[in-house]
N, C-alpha and C positions, 0 to 999 in steps of 0.2 A: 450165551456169551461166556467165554474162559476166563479173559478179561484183557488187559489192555496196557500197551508197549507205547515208550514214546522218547524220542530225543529233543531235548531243548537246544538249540544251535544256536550257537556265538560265532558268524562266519569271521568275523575283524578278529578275532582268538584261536579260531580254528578248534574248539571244543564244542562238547555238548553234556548236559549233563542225562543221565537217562533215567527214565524212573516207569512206572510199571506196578500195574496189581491184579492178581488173580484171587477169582473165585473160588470160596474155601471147598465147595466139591473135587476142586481142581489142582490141589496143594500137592505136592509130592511126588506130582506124575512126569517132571522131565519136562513140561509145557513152558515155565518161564525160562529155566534155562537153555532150549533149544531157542527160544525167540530171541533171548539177550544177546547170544553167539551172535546171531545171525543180523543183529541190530548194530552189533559193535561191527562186525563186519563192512557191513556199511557203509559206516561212520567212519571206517579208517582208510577202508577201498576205493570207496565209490563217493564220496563229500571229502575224500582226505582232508580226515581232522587230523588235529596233532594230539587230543587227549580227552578221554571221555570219563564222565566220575557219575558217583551214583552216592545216593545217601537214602539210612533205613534207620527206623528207631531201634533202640540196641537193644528192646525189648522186645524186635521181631528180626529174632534169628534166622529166620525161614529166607526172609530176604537178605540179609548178606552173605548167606550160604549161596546163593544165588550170584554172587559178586565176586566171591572168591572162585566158584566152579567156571566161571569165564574168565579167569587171570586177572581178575582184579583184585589189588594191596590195597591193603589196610592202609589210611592216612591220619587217620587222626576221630576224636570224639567233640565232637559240640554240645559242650552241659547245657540242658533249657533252651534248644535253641530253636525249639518250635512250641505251639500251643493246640493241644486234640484235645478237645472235649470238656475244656477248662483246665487242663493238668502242662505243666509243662514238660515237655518231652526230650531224653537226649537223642542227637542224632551220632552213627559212626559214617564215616564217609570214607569210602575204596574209588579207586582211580586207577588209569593206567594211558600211559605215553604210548606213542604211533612204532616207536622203537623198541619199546619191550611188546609190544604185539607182534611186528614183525621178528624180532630175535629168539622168542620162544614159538613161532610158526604156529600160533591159535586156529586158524582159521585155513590158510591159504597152502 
């Protein structure tokens, strides 16, 4: 397995938020980013959502690289706002509206 994509759906919000983790043999090679496209895709096409966000610890750069190479902005940092392995963790969180998807033509 590579590893594994997923949207959490708010239909009464019309969001979702996505999240997603790959197997470290599998790091680097273009495999989450072609699946996130194609997830957001989706999400905006085919469920028309109005906004889809993603959150990764700011100490795994790999995945927000990942957030921004599919047109997702930066919104904001949450100090301690999870807990891994007894340590608290920050999270940054990227987003993006059904309108800047369709305005910068990501996909379609």
């Amino acid at each position: 397995m590579i590893g594994n994509m997923s949207m959490g759906v708010s239909q009464k919000h019309k969001r979702a938020e996505l999240a997603y983790w790959v197997g470290q043999p599998f790091w680097g090679q273009g495999f989450a980013t072609e699946a996130a496209r194609r997830i957001i895709q989706f999400g905006f096409e085919d469920l028309d959502l109005n906004r889809i966000f993603a959150a990764a610890m700011t100490k795994n750069p790999g995945s927000y690289k990942i957030m921004r190479k599919i047109g997702m902005k930066e919104e904001g940092t949450f100090p301690q706002h999870v807990l891994k392995w007894g340590v608290y963790e920050d999270l940054v969180f990227y987003g993006m509206v059904k309108s800047d998807y369709l305005r910068e033509g990501l996909l379609s």
